[in-house]
FIKOLZA-1660 file (N, C-alpha, C; in steps of 0.1 Angstrom, whole numbers, plus 5000, padded with zeros to 4 digits):
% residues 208
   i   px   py   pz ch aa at
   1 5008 4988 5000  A  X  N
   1 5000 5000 5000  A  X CA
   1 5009 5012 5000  A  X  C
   2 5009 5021 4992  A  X  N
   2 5012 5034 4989  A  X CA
   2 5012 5046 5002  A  X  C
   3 5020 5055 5002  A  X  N
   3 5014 5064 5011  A  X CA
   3 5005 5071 5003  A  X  C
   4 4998 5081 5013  A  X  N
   4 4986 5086 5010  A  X CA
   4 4995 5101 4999  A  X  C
   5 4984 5096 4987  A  X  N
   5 4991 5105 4976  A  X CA
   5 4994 5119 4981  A  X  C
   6 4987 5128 4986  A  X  N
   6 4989 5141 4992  A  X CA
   6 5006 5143 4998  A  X  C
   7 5005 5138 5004  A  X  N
   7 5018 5133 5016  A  X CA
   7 5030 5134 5008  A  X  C
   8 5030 5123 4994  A  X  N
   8 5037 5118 4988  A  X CA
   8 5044 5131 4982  A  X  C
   9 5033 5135 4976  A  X  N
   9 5034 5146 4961  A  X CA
   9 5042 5159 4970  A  X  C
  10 5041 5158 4987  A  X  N
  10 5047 5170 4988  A  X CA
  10 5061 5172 4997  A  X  C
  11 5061 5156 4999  A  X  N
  11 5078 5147 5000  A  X CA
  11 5085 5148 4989  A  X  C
  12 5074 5143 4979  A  X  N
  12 5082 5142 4969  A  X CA
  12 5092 5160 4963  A  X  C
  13 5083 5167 4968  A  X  N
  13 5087 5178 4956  A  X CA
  13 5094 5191 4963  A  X  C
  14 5094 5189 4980  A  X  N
  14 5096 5199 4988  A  X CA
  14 5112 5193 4996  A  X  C
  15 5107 5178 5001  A  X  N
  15 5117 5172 5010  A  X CA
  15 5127 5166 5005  A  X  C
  16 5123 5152 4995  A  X  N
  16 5137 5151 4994  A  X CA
  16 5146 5159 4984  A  X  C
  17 5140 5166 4970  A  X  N
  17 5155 5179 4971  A  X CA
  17 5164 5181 4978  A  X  C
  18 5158 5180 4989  A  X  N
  18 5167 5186 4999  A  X CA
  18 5182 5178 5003  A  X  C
  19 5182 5165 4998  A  X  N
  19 5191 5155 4997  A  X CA
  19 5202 5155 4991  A  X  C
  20 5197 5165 4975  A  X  N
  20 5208 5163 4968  A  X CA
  20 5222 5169 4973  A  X  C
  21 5221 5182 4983  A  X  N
  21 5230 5188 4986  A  X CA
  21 5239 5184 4990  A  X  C
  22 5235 5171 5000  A  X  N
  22 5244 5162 5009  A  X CA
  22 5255 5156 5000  A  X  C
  23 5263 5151 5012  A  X  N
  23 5271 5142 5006  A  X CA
  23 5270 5138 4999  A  X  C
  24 5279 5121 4986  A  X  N
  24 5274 5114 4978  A  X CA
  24 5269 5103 4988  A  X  C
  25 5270 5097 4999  A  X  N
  25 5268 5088 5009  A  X CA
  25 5251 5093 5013  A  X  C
  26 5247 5107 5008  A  X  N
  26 5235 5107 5017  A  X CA
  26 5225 5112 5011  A  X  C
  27 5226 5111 4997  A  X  N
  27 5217 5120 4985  A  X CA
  27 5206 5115 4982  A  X  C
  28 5198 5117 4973  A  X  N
  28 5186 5108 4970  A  X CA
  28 5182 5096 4967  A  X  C
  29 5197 5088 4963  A  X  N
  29 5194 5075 4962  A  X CA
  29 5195 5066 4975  A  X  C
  30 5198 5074 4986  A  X  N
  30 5205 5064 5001  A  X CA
  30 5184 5068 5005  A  X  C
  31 5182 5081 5012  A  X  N
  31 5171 5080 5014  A  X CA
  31 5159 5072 5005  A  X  C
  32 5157 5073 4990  A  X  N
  32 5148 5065 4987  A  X CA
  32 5150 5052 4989  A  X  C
  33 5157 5047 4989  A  X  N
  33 5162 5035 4999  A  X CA
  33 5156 5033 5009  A  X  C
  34 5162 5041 5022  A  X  N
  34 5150 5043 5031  A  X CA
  34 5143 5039 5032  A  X  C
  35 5136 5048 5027  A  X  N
  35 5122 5044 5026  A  X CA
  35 5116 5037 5020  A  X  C
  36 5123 5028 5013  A  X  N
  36 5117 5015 5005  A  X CA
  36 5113 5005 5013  A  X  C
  37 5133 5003 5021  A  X  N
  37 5132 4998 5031  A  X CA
  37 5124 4998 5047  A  X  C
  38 5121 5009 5049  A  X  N
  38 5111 5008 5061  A  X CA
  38 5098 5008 5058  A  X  C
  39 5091 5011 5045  A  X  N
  39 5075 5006 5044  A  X CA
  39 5075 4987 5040  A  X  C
  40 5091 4985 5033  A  X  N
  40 5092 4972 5036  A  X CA
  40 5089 4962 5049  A  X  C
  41 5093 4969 5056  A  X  N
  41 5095 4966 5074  A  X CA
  41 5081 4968 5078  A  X  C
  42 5070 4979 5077  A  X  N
  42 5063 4980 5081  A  X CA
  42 5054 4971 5078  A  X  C
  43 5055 4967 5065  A  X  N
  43 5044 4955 5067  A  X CA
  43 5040 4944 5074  A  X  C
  44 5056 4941 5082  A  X  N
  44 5050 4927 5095  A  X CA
  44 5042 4934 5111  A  X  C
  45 5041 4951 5107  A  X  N
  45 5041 4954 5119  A  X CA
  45 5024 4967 5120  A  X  C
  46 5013 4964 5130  A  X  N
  46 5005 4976 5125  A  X CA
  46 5004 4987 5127  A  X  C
  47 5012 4995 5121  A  X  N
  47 5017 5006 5122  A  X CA
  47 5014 5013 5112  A  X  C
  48 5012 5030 5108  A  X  N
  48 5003 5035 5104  A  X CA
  48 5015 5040 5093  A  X  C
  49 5013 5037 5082  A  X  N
  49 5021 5038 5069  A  X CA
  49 5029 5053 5062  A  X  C
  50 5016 5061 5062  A  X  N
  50 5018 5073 5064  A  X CA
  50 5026 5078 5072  A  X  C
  51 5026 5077 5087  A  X  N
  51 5037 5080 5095  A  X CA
  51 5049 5073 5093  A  X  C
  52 5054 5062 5084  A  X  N
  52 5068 5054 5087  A  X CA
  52 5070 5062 5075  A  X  C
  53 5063 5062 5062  A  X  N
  53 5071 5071 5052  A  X CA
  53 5074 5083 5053  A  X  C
  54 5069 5094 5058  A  X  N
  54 5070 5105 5067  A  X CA
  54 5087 5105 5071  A  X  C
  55 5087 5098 5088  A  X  N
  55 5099 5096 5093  A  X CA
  55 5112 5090 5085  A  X  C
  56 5110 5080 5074  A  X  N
  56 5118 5079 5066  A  X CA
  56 5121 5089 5058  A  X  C
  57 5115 5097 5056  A  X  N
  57 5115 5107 5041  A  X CA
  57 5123 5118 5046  A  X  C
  58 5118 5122 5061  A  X  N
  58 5129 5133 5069  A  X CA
  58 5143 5131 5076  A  X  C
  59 5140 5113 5076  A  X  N
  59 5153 5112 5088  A  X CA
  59 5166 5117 5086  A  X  C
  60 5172 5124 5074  A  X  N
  60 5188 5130 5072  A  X CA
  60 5181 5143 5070  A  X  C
  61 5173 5148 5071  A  X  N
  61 5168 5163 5064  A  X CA
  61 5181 5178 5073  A  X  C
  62 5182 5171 5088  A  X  N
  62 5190 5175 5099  A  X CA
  62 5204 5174 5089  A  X  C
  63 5212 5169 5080  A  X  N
  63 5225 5171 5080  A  X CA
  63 5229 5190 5072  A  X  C
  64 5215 5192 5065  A  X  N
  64 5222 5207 5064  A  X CA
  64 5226 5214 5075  A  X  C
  65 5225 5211 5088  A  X  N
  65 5233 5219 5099  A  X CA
  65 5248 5209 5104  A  X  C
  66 5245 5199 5099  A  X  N
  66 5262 5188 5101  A  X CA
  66 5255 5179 5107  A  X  C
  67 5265 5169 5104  A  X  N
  67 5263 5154 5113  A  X CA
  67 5262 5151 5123  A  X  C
  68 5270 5160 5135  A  X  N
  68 5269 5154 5146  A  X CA
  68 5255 5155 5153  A  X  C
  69 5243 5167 5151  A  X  N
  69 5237 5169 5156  A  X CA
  69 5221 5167 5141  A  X  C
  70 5229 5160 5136  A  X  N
  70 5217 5160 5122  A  X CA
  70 5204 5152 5129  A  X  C
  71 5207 5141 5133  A  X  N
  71 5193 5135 5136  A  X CA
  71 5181 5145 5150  A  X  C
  72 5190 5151 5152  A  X  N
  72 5178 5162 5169  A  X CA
  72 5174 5169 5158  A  X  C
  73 5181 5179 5145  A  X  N
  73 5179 5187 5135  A  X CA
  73 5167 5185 5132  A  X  C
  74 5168 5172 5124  A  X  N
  74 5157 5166 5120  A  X CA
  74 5140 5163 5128  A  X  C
  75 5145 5157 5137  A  X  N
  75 5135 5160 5143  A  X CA
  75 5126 5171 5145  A  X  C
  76 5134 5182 5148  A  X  N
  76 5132 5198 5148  A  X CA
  76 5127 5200 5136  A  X  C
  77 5131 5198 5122  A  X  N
  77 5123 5203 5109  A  X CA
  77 5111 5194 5111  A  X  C
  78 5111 5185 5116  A  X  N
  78 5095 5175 5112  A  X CA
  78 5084 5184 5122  A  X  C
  79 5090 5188 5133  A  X  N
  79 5080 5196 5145  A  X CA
  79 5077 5210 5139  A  X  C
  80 5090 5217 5130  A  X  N
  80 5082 5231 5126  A  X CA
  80 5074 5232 5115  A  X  C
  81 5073 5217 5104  A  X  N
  81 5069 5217 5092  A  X CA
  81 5053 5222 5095  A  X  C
  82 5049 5232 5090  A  X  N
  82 5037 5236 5088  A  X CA
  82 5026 5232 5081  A  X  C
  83 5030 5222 5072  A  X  N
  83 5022 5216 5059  A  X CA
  83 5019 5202 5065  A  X  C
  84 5027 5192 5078  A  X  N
  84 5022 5185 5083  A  X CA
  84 5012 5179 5088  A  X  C
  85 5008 5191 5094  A  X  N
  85 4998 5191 5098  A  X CA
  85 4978 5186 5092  A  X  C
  86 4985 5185 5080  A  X  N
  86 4972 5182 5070  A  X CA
  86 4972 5165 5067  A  X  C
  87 4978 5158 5073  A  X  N
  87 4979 5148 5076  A  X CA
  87 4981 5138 5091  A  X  C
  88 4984 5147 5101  A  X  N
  88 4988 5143 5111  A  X CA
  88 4984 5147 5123  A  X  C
  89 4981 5139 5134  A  X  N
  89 4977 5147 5150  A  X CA
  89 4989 5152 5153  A  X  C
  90 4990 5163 5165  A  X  N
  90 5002 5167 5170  A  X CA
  90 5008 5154 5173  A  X  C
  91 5004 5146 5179  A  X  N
  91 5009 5135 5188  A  X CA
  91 5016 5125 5175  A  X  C
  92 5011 5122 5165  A  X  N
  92 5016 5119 5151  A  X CA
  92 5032 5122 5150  A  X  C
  93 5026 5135 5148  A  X  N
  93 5041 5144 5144  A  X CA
  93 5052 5141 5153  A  X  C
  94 5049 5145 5163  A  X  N
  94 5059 5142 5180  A  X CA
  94 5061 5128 5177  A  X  C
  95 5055 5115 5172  A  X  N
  95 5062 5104 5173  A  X CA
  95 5070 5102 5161  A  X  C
  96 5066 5110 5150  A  X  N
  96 5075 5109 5134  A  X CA
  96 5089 5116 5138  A  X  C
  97 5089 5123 5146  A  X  N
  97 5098 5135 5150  A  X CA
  97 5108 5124 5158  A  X  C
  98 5104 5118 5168  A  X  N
  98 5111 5110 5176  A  X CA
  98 5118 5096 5167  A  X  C
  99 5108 5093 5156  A  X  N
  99 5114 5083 5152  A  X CA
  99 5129 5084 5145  A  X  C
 100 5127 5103 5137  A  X  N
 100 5141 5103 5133  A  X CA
 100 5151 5105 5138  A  X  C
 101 5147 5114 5153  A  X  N
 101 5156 5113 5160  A  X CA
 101 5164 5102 5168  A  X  C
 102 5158 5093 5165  A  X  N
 102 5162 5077 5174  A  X CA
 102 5168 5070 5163  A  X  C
 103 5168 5073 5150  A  X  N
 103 5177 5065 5137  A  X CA
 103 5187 5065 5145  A  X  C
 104 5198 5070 5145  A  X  N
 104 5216 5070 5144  A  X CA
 104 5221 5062 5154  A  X  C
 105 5231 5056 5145  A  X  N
 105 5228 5042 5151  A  X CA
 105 5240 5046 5162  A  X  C
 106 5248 5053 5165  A  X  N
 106 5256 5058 5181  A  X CA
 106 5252 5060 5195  A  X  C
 107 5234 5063 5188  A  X  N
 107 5229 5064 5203  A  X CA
 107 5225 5052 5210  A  X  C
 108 5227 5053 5223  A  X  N
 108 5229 5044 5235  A  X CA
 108 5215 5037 5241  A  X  C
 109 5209 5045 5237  A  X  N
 109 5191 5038 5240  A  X CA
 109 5186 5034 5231  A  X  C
 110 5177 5025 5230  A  X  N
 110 5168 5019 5219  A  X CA
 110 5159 5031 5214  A  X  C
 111 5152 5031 5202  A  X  N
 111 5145 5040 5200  A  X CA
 111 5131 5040 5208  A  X  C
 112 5127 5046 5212  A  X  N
 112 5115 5049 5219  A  X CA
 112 5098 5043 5213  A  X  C
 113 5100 5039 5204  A  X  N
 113 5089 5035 5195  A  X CA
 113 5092 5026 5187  A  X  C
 114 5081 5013 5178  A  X  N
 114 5084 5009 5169  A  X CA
 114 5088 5018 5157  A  X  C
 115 5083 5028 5154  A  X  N
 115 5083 5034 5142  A  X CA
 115 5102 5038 5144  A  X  C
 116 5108 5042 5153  A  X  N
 116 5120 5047 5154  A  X CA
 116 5129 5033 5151  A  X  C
 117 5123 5021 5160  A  X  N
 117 5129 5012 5156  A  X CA
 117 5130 5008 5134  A  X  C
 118 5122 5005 5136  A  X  N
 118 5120 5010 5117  A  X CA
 118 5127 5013 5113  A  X  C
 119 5125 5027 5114  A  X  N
 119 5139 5036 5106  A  X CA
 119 5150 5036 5112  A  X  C
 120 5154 5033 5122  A  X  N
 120 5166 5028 5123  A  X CA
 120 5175 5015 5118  A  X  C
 121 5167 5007 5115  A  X  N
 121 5171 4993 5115  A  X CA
 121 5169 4995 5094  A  X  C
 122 5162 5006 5086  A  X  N
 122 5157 5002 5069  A  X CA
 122 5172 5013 5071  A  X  C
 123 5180 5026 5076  A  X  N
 123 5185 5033 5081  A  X CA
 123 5202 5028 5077  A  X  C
 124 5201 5012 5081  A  X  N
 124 5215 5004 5083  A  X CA
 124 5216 5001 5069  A  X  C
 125 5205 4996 5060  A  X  N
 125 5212 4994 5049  A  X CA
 125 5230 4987 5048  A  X  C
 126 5229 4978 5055  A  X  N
 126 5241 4968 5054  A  X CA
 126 5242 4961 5040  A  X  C
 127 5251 4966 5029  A  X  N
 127 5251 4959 5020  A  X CA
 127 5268 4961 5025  A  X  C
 128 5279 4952 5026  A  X  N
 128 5290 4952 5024  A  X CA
 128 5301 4961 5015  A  X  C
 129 5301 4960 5010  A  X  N
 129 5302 4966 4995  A  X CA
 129 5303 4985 5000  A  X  C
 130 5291 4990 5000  A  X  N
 130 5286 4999 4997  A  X CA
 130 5287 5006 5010  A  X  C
 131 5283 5000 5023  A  X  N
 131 5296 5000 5035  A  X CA
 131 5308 5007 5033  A  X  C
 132 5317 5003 5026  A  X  N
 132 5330 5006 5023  A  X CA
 132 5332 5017 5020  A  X  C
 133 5318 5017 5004  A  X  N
 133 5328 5027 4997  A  X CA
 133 5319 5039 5004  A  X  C
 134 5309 5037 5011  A  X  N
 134 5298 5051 5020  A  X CA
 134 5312 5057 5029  A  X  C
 135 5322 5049 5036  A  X  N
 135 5329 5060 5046  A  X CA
 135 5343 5059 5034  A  X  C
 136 5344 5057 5027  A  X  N
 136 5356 5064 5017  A  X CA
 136 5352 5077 5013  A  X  C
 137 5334 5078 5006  A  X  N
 137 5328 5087 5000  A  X CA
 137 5329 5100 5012  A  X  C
 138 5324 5095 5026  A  X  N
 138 5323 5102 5037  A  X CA
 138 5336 5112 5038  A  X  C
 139 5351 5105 5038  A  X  N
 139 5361 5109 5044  A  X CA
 139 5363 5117 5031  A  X  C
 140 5364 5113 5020  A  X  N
 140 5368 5124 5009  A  X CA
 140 5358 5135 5011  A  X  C
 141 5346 5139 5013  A  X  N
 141 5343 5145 5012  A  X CA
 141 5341 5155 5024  A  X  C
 142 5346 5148 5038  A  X  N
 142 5346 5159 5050  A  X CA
 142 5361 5162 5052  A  X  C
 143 5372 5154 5045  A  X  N
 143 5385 5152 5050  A  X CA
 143 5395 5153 5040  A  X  C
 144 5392 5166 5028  A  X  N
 144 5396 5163 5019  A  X CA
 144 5415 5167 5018  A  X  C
 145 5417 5174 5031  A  X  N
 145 5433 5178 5034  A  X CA
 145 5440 5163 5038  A  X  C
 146 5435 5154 5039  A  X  N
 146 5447 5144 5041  A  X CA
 146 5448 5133 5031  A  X  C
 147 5459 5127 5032  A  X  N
 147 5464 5117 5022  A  X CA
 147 5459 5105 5022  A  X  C
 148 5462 5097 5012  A  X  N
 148 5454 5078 5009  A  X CA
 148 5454 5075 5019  A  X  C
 149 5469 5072 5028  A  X  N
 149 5475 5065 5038  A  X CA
 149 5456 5069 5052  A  X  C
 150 5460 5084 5054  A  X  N
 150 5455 5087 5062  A  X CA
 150 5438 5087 5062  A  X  C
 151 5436 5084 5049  A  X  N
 151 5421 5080 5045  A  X CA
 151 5419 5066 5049  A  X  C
 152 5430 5057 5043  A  X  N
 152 5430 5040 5048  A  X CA
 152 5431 5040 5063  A  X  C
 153 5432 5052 5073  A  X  N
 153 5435 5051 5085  A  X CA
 153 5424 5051 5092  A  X  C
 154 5414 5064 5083  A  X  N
 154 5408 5067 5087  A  X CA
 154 5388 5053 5087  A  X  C
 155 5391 5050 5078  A  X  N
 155 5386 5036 5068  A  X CA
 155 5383 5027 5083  A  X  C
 156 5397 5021 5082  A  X  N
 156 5396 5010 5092  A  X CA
 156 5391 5018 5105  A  X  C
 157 5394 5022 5109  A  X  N
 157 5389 5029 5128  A  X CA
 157 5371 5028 5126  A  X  C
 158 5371 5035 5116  A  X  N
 158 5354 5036 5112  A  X CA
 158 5349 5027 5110  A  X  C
 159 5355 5018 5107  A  X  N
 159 5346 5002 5098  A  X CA
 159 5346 4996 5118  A  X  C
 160 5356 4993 5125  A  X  N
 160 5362 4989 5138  A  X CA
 160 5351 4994 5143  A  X  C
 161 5353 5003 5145  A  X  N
 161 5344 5014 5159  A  X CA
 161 5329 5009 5159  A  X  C
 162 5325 5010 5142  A  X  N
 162 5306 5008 5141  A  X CA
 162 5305 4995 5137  A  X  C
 163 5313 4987 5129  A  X  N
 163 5304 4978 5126  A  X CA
 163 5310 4967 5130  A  X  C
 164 5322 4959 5139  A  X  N
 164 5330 4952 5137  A  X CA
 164 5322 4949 5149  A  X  C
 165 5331 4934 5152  A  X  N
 165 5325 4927 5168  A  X CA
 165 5329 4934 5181  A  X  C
 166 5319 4938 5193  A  X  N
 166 5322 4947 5197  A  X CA
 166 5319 4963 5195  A  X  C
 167 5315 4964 5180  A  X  N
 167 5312 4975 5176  A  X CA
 167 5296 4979 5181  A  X  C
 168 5292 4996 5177  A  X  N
 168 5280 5002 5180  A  X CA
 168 5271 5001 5176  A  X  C
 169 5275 4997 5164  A  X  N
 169 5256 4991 5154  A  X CA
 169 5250 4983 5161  A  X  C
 170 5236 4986 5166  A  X  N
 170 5229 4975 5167  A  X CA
 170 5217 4975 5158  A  X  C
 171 5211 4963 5158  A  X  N
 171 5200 4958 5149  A  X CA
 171 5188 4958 5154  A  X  C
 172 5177 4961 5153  A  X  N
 172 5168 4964 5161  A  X CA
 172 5153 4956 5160  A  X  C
 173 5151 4950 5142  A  X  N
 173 5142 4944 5135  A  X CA
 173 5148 4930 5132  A  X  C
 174 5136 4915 5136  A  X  N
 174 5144 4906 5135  A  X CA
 174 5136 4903 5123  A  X  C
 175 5129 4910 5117  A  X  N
 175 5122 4903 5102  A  X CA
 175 5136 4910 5091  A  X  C
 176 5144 4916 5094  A  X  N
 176 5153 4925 5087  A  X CA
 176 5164 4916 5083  A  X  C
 177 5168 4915 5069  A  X  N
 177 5181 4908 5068  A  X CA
 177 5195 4913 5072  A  X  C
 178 5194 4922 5077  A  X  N
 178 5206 4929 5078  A  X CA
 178 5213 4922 5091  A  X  C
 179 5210 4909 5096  A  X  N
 179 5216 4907 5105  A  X CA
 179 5231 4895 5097  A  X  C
 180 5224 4888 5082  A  X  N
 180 5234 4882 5077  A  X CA
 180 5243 4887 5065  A  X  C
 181 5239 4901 5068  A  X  N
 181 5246 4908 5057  A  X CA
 181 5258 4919 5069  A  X  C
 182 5252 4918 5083  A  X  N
 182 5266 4924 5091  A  X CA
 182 5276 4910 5092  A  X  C
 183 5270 4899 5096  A  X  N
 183 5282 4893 5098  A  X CA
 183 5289 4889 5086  A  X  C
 184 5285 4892 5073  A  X  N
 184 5295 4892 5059  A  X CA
 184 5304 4903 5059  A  X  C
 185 5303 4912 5067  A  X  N
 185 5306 4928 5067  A  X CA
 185 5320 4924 5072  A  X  C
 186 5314 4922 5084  A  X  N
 186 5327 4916 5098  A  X CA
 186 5335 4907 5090  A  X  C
 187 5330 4900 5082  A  X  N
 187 5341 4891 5078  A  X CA
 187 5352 4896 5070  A  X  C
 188 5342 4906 5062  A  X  N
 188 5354 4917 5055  A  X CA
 188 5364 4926 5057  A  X  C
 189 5359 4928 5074  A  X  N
 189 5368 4938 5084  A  X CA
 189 5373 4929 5089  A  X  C
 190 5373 4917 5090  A  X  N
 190 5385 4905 5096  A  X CA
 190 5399 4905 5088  A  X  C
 191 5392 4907 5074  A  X  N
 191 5403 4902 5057  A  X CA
 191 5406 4913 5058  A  X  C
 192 5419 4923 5069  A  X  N
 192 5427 4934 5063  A  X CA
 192 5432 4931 5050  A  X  C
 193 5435 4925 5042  A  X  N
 193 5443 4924 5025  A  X CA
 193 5429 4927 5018  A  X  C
 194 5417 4920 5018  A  X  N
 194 5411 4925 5013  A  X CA
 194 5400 4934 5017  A  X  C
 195 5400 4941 5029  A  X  N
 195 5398 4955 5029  A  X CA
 195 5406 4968 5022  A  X  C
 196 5418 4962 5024  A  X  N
 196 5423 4972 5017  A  X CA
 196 5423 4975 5000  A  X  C
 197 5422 4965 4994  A  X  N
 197 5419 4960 4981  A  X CA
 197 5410 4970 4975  A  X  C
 198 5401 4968 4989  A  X  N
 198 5383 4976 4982  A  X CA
 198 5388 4986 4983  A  X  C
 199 5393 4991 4993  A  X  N
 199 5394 5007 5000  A  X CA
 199 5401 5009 4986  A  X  C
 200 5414 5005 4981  A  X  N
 200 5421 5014 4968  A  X CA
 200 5407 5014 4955  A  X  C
 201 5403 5006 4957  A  X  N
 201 5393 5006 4943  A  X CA
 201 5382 5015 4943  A  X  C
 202 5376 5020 4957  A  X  N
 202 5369 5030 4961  A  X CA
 202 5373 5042 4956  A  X  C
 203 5388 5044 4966  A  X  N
 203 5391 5058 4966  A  X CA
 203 5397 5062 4949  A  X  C
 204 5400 5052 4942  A  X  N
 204 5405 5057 4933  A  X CA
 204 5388 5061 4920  A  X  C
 205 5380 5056 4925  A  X  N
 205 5372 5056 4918  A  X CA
 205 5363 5069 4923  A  X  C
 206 5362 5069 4935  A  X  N
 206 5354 5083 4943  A  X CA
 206 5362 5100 4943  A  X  C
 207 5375 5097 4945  A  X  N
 207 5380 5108 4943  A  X CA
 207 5381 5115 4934  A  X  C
 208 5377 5117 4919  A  X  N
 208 5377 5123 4912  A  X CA
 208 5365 5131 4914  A  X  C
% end
């Protein structure tokens, strides 16, 4: 089932624009993803459709002020949107608002809601691969004063820190495949020869 056409037509033509500015890691093709993937998810769950596409459609809307504080951002744009309101109770909005704010996967509490759970878990987009080349894409394009070496430095710490064993990602949806596509990840962050492999094939292909 579709979101409700209104909704759509004004995601479509107001919100995600607003993507393209981002990074290459965060532009219109990672969100519609998104949100593919969480009205995917919603279907094992009854949960009101309109609001999971909503909170998908906004959840990076927060990085025009920077990343560290993008997902509270976000939240904040979903609470001042004025045009909301033609679809949603306050209490709606306040839980769309929460959902995006509970995406990022660093934070230390579960999300407060199914719907946060959702988007956080369609959010992970674990494909291996694309993993890789998202924090090569990332570091060229926030880090562009340092060298390969210090990019491959920067590569591994990142891949270690979020996604390795031990690492911060957690998974939040058990109908979600993303739990056998981390431990293929991990295996990749095991193979330093062939992390590094990827990482040259990335950067030489992203840096331009």
């Amino acid at each position: 089932m579709s979101p409700s056409p209104g909704l759509q037509a004004y995601i479509e033509a107001e919100i995600l624009p607003r993507y393209d500015a981002f990074d290459k890691a965060h532009r219109r093709p990672h969100v519609e993803r998104v949100i593919r993937d969480a009205l995917a998810l919603a279907a094992f769950y009854p949960v009101d459709r309109d609001m999971v596409y909503a909170a998908a459609a906004y959840h990076d809307t927060g990085l025009c002020e920077g990343r560290e504080v993008h997902h509270l951002v976000s939240g904040r744009i979903i609470r001042e949107d004025p045009v909301l309101p033609r679809w949603f109770s306050p209490e709606q909005i306040e839980t769309v608002a929460q959902a995006a704010e509970d995406h990022r996967a660093s934070l230390k509490n579960a999300p407060r809601s199914i719907y946060g759970r959702i988007i956080a878990e369609a959010d992970r987009q674990i494909e291996p691969e694309t993993i890789i080349r998202r924090t090569v894409q990332f570091g060229l394009a926030h880090y562009p004063e340092i060298d390969r070496e210090g990019h491959w430095a920067r590569t591994l710490e990142h891949l270690h820190e979020k996604y390795a064993e031990g690492g911060y990602l957690r998974l939040w949806i058990p109908e979600s495949p993303n739990a056998e596509k981390l431990a293929q990840l991990r295996r990749m962050i095991a193979d330093e020869a062939l992390l590094r492999t990827l990482f040259e094939r990335f950067y030489e292909e992203e840096r331009v």
